[in-house]
N, C-alpha and C positions, 0 to 999 in steps of 0.2 A: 462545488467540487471540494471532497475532502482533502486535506493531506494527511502524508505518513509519517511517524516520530522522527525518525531518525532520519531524515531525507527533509525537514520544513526547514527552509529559508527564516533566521528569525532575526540575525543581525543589530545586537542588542545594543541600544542606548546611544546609536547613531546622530540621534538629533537633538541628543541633550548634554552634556557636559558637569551635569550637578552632581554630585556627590553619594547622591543614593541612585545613580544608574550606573552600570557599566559603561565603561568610558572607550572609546574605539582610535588607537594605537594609529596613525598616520605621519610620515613625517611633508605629507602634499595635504593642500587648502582644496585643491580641486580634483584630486584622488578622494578625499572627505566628501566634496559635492556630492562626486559619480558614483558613491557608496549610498550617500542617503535616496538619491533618485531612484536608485537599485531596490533599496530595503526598502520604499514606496509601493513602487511595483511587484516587487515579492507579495509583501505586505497583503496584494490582494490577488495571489495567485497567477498573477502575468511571469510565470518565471523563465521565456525565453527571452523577453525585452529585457526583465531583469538580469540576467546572465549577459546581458551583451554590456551593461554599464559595470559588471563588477567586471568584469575581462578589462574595461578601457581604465578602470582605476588601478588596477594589477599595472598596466603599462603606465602611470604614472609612479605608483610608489612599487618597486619589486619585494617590498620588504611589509606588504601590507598584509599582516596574517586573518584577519576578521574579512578582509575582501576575497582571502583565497577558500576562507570557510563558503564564505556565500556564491563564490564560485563551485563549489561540490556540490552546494546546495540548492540548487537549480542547476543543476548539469542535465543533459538527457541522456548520456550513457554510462556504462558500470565504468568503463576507465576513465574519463574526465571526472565522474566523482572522486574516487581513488587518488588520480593524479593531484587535484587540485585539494583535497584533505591532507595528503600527503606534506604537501608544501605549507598548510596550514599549522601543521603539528609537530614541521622543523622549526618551527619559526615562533612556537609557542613561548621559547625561552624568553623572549625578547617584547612582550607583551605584558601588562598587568594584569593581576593574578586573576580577574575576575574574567579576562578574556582566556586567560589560559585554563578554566574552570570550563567556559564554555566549550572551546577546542575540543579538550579532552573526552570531554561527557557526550559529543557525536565521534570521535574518534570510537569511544569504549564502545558507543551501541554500535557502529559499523561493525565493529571486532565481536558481536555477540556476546560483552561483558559489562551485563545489565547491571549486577550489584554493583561495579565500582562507579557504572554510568549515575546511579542513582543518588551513590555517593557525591559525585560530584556537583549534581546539581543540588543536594539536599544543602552542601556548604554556601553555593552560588546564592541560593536562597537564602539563605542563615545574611551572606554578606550584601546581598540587593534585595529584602523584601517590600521596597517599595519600587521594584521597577516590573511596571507592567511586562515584560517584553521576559524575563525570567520568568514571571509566573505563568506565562502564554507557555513557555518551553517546559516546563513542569507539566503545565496541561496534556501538552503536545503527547511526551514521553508516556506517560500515564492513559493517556487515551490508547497509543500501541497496544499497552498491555492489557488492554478491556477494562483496566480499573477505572470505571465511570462515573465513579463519587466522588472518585481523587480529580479526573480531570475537568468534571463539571465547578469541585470548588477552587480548582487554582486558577480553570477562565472567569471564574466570577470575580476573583481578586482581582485579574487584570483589570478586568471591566472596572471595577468601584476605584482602581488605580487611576486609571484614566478611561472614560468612559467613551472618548474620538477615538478608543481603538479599536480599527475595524475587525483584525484578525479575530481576536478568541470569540468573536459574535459566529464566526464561519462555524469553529470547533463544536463550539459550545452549543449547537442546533444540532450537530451528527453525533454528538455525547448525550444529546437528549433524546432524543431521535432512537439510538440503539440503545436505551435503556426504557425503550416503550413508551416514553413519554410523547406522542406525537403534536399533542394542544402546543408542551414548551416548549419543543421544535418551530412548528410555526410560529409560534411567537415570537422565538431569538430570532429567524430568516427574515422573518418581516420588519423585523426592528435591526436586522443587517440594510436591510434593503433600506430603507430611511436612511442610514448610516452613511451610504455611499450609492447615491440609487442612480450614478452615472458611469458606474464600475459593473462587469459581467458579472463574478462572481457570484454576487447574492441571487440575482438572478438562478442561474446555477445551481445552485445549493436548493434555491427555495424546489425546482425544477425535481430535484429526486428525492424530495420526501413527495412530490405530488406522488412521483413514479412509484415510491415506494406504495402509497394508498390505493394503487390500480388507476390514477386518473392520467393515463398518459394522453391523451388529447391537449389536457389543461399543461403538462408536462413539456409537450415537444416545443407550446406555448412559451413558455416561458423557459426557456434553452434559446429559444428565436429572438426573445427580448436581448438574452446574453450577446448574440450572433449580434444585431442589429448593434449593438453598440460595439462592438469589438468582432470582425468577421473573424480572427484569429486564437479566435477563444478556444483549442483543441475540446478541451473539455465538454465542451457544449457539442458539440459533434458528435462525440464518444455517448452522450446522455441521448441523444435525439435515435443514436442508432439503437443502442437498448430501449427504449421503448416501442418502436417499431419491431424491435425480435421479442420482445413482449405481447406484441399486438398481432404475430404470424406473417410480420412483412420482412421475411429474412430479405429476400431481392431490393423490399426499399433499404433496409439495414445496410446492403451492401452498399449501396448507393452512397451513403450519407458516409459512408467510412470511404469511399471514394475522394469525394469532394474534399474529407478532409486530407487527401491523399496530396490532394491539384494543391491545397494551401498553405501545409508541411513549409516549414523553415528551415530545418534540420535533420538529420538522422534519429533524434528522438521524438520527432514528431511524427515524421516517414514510418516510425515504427511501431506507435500506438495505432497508425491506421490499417496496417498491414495486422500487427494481434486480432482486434479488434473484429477484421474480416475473416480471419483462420476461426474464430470462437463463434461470429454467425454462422458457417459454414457448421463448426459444430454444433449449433442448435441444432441443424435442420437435417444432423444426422449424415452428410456427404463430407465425409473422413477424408478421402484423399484430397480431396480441396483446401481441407483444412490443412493435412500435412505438407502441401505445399505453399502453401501462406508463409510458416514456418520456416522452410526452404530459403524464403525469401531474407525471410530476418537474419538466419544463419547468412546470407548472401552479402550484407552490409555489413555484417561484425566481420566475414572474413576479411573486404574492402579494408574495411578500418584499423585493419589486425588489433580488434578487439577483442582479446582470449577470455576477457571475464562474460563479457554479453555473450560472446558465443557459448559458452558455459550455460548462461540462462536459455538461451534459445536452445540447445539442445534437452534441457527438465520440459521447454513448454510443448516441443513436438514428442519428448516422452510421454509426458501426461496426456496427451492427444492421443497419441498412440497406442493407450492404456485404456484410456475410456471407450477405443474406438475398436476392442477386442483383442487385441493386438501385443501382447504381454512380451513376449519373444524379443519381437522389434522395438518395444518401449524400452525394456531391460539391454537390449544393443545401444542405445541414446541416453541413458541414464550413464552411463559406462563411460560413452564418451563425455560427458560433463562431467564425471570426477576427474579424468584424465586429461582435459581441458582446464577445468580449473587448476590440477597442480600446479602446469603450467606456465600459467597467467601471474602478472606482474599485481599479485595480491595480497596483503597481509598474509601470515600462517594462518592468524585466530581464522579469516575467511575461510579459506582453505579448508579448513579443520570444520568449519559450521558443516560446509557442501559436504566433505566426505561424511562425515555423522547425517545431515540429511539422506545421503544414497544409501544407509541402512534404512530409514523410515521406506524410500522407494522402493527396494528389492522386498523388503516386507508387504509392501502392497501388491506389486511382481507376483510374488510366491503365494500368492490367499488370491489373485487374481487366473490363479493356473491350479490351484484346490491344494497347491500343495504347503499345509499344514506344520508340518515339521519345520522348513526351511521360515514359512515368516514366523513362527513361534522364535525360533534362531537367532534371526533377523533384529524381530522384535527386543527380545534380553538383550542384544549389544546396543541394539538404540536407549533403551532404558539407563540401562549402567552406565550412560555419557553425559546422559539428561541430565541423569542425579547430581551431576558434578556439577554442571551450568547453572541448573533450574531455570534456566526461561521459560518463562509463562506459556511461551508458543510451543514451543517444543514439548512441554508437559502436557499441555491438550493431544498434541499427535501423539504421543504414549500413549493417551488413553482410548485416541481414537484408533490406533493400530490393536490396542485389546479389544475395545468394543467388535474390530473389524474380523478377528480372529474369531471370537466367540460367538458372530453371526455367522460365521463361515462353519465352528463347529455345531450348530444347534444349539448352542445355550443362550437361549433368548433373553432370558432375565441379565444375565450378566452382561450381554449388550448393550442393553436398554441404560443401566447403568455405566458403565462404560463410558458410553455414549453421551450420557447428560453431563460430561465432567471433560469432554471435545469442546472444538470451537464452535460454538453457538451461532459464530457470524457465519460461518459456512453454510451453505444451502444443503451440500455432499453429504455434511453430517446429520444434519434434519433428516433427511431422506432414507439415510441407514436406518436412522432410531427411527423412521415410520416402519421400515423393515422388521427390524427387532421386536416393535411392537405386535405386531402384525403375528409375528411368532410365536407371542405369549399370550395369542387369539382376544387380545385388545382392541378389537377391528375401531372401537369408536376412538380410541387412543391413537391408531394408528392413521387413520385418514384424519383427523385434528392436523396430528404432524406432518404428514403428507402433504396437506392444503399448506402448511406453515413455508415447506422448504420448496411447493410449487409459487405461490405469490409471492415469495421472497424481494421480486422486482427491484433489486440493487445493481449496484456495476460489480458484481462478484462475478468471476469466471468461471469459478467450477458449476454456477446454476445453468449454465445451458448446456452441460454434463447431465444435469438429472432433472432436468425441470420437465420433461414428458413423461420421464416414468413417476417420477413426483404426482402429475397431475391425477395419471392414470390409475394409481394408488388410492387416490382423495374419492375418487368414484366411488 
């Protein structure tokens, strides 16, 4: 299982007290304990267990700001993250500077404010370059951004840091992994799996590079190995059901996202299996099943009066609703996630990403209904906001809002191009630029890419958006 930058649990320098680690702020011996047992289990991806020891350390020291980080950071929903960063980032003053470097530098990416994030861990590193556990979050950061030279060489310093650590072995096989390297993938999984071969994770991990090479038998295998050690390994559920919708067993898919429905600990667990089921439903092309999947998820954020989650559930039955012809009604649900997130008990910066996101949406809207003008429109105010940010991510969807316009007008070459300067990890965007290509009667160029964003076989969600016309294309 991979993680994602801004959301990795990394809880730095918990078990050491030396001088060249960051040093972790307690005034409790056994708020200390239930922090490091925590960062263990982080450590290898268990982050509901781990979540329940930094919650028990929080009730021994209230004043423990690196336990309320790791509380956000295994959280399962948008406001317990919020809440418990929150509390992290009051409490920054009152820590040493290297914790307060950390704080900050997830607070900034939360807020969509990469340069000063960068900034901050560039000083973190300047001041701990011998702690593995910084250079793992350098990785981390860097891996978000698809910079996978940067994050392949900050996991290897972990590694040569200290070589028992398990984490940047996970990273460091999905940085090699997407940068086509598939030999030093397996070779980092397999030398995870050594590591710790009584832990699910490597497992896991090794399990969707198989998927990735089309070998999903050997795949559900080893996701089962995960299970058998840990029945509660959500992750492994989630891998065993994509291969099975890989394989045209949407009904078994359902299944397995079932089970993992019966085994749910939480509301963020309850909710990946509920996704999960709305996105096989989308494979298999039965839309209202899918939108009501979604239903569902809106149905526990409103339980929970969770205005941020509900925010996201209403982009995910957009985008369903989008793919599924449905422009009108996408564009009614997008509307309400701006108006939901106002809302919501959220940073501005957040706020501020989602509305400038519902431009990228209404541009897609508007080129999904022909009409030309309105995302040409659309597009320029997303741009001009980009410019200011510059996130990595958001500059790929510029590009890919142009590529998406200029296939919409017949200017194929400009798509094509466009397009190679989008998210590459996206399957959505493969599929365009097979389109594009196709245009500029590259038919051997275009079933290439076609077959690229049909086998794609990742836990990406937009691939069972296009993974049939994908296919059909490669023909």
């Amino acid at each position: 299982m991979k993680t994602i930058a801004v959301t990795i649990l990394i809880g730095l320098g918990a078990t050491a007290e030396a001088a060249d680690k960051v040093p972790v702020t307690t005034t409790s011996e056994d708020a200390r304990a239930l922090y490091v047992k925590g960062q263990d289990l982080a450590d290898k991806l268990r982050a509901t267990d781990a979540h329940e020891m930094f919650v028990k350390a929080v009730a021994k020291d209230k004043d423990f700001a690196m336990a309320y980080l790791a509380m956000a950071q295994s959280s399962g929903t948008a406001k317990d993250f919020f809440d418990a960063l929150g509390h992290a980032v009051a409490l920054a003053g009152k820590v040493s500077p290297g914790e307060k470097l950390l704080i900050l530098s997830v607070d900034q990416g939360a807020k969509n404010d990469l340069a000063h994030q960068k900034e901050s861990l560039d000083k973190l590193v300047q001041m701990f370059p011998a702690d593995e556990r910084v250079q793992n979050q350098l990785g981390q950061v860097m891996f978000g951004r698809q910079d996978y030279p940067a994050s392949i060489a900050a996991y290897e310093k972990a590694i040569k840091i200290n070589p028992a650590y398990s984490q940047p072995y996970n990273q460091l096989g999905y940085a090699y992994r997407f940068s086509d390297k598939l030999p030093d993938a397996e070779r980092t999984f397999k030398k995870y799996i050594e590591l710790i071969p009584n832990d699910p994770n490597p497992y896991d991990s090794y399990a969707e590079l198989l998927m990735q090479e089309g070998k999903f038998d050997e795949s559900i295998a080893s996701y089962q190995k995960a299970l058998k050690i840990d029945g509660n390994f959500i992750a492994s559920y989630i891998g065993i059901g994509n291969d099975q919708m890989f394989q045209g067993k949407g009904d078994e898919a359902r299944k397995t996202f079932d089970k993992l429905a019966t085994v749910a600990r939480n509301d963020g667990e309850r909710r990946q299996a509920i996704t999960w089921t709305a996105l096989a439903y989308s494979m298999d092309g039965q839309w209202d099943k899918a939108v009501a999947q979604g239903d569902k998820l809106t149905a526990i954020a409103n339980t929970n009066k969770d205005l941020a989650m509900l925010a996201n559930d209403y982009n995910f039955i957009a985008n369903t609703l989008l793919e599924a012809g449905r422009p009108d009604d996408a564009a009614a649900k997008y509307k309400l996630q701006i108006e939901t997130s106002n809302k919501a008990n959220l940073p501005d910066e957040v706020k501020e990403t989602t509305r400038r996101q519902g431009l990228y949406d209404d541009a897609r809207v508007a080129i999904a209904k022909h009409d030309l003008a309105t995302a040409k429109a659309k597009q320029a105010q997303f741009a001009k906001q980009v410019a200011v940010k510059q996130n990595p991510f958001e500059v790929r969807q510029q590009h890919e809002l142009l590529g998406m316009i200029a296939l919409e007008d017949k200017k194929f070459s400009v798509a094509v191009d466009e397009l190679s300067h989008a998210n590459q990890r996206d399957p959505r965007v493969l599929y365009l630029a097979a389109v594009a290509l196709g245009g500029t009667k590259d038919s051997k160029g275009a079933k290439a890419m076609a077959a690229k964003a049909a086998d794609f076989n990742g836990l990406a969600p937009d691939l069972v958006y296009v993974r049939a016309k994908a296919q059909a294309l490669a023909k």
